[in-house]
Structures are given as structure tokens and as C-alpha cells.
C-alpha positions in Angstrom: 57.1 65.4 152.7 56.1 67.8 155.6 55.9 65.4 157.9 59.5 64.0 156.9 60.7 67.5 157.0 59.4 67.7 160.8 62.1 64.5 161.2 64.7 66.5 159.8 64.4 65.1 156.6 65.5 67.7 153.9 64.7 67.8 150.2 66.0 68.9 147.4 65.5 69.1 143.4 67.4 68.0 141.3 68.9 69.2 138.0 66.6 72.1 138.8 66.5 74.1 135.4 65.7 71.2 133.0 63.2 68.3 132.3 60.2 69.1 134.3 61.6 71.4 137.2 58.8 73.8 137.8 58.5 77.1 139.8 54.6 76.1 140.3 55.2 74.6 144.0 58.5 75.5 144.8 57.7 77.7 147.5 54.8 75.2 148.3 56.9 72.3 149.2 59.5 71.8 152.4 62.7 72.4 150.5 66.2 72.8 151.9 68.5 72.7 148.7 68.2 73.5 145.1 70.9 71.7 142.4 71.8 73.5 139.5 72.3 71.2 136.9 75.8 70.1 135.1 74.7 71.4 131.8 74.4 74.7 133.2 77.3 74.8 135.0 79.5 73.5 132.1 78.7 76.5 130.0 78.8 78.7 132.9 82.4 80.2 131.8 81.0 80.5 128.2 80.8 83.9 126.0 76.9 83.8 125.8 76.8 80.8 128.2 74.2 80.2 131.0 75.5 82.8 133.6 72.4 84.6 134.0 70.5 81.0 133.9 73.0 79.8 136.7 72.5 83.7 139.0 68.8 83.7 138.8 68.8 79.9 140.7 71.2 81.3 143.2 69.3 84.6 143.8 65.6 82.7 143.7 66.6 80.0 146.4 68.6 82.6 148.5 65.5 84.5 148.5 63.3 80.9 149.7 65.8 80.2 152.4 67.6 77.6 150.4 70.9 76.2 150.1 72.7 76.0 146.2 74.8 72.6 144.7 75.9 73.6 141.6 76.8 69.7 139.8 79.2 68.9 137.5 81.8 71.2 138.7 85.2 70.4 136.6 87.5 73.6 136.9 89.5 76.1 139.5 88.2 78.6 137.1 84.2 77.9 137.3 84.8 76.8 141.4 85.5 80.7 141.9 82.6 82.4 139.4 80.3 79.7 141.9 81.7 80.7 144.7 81.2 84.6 144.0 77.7 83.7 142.8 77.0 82.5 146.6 76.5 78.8 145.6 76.8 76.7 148.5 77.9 74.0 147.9 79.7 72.2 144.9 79.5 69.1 143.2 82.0 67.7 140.1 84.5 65.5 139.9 87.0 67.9 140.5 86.7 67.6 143.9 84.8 64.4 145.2 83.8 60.7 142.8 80.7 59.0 144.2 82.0 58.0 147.5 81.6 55.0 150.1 79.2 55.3 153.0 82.1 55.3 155.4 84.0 58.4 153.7 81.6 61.1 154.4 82.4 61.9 157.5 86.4 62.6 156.3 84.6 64.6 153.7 82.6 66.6 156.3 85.7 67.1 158.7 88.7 68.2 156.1 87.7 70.5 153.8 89.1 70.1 150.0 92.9 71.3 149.9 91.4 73.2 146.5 89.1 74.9 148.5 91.8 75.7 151.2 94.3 76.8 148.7 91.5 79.3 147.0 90.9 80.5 150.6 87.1 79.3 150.0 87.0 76.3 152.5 84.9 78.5 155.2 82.5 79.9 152.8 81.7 77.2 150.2 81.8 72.8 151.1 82.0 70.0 149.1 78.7 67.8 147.9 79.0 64.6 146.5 77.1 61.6 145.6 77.1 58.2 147.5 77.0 54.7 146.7 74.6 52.7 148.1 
């Protein structure tokens, strides 16, 4: 991996939070981006929900250097608690499906009119998946 990373390869984990994500090596390994996975971000807006779950991965990669893709993002409502969290970037259907090779780079130049509209677009980008 560090000698991919010297390539500008850059890593990420994902669905960081559940199945086997460990804090063990984190700071070991050449990481760039850390995803927050959809189950946390669905019950982010919950009484009781996974808030603090969801601002303890935003503080602890800020604090390695690392950029935040909160997945599963499906509302205006949990777009703008992410975006005051300092996530990144986000990921949902709300604003990108799984897209075609040649569609990133429309992605990249125009921001997401829901981002515009929330006056977000300069501080927070889209992430999505793509189809190979």
C-alpha cells in the first residue's frame, strides 16, 4: 500500500464503524479517506440516534489528516447536520446513482444544484460509486 500511495494511489475504508473496521492500524496505514457507513448516517437525525458515533469519525480522521464520505445520504435535512459536522464529502442517492465511467468528470466540474441551492457547493462535493 505505501508504495501505491507514493503513485498517488489513495485508500480508503470503508463502512468504517462496522464489521471488522479497527482503530489498531489506522494511523499505521497510508490513508486518505474514511467512509462513514449508511447505517450510521440513516439514524443520524434520530432522538438517540448515532450522532455522537457519526462526530467522533469526523473529529478522529480530521485529526489523521483524512478526508470524510458519509454513504447513504437520502435527505436536505441530514446533508446540512454532515455538512456542519465537517464531512467532506457525501455519498446517497440523493444526489448521485452509481454512475458511468464517462460521467465523472461532469460530476467533478458542476457541483450538485442541491448543494448550490444550500450554499454548500464550495465547502462540501459529491462522492459516488462507479460502474465498472
Amino acid at each position: 500500500m505505501a508504495m501505491l500511495s507514493e503513485y498517488g494511489i489513495h485508500f480508503s475504508i470503508d463502512d468504517f464503524g462496522t464489521g471488522h473496521s479497527s482503530l489498531n492500524r489506522l494511523d499505521q496505514l497510508p490513508l486518505s479517506v474514511l467512509k462513514v457507513d449508511r447505517s450510521f448516517t440513516e439514524r443520524l437525525l434520530v432522538a438517540d440516534g448515532t450522532r455522537s458515533i457519526v462526530e467522533a469519525i469526523i473529529s478522529m480522521a480530521k485529526a489523521l489528516k483524512m478526508f470524510v464520505v458519509a454513504e447513504g445520504v437520502e435527505t436536505e435535512e441530514q446533508v446540512l447536520e454532515l455538512s456542519k459536522m465537517g464531512c467532506d464529502y457525501l455519498q446517497g442517492f440523493l444526489l448521485s446513482q452509481p454512475l458511468e465511467p464517462e460521467a465523472i468528470p461532469s460530476l467533478i466540474q458542476y457541483p450538485h444544484p442541491l448543494l448550490v441551492s444550500l450554499n454548500l457547493s464550495n465547502r462540501i462535493h459529491t462522492y459516488s460509486a462507479v460502474i465498472l
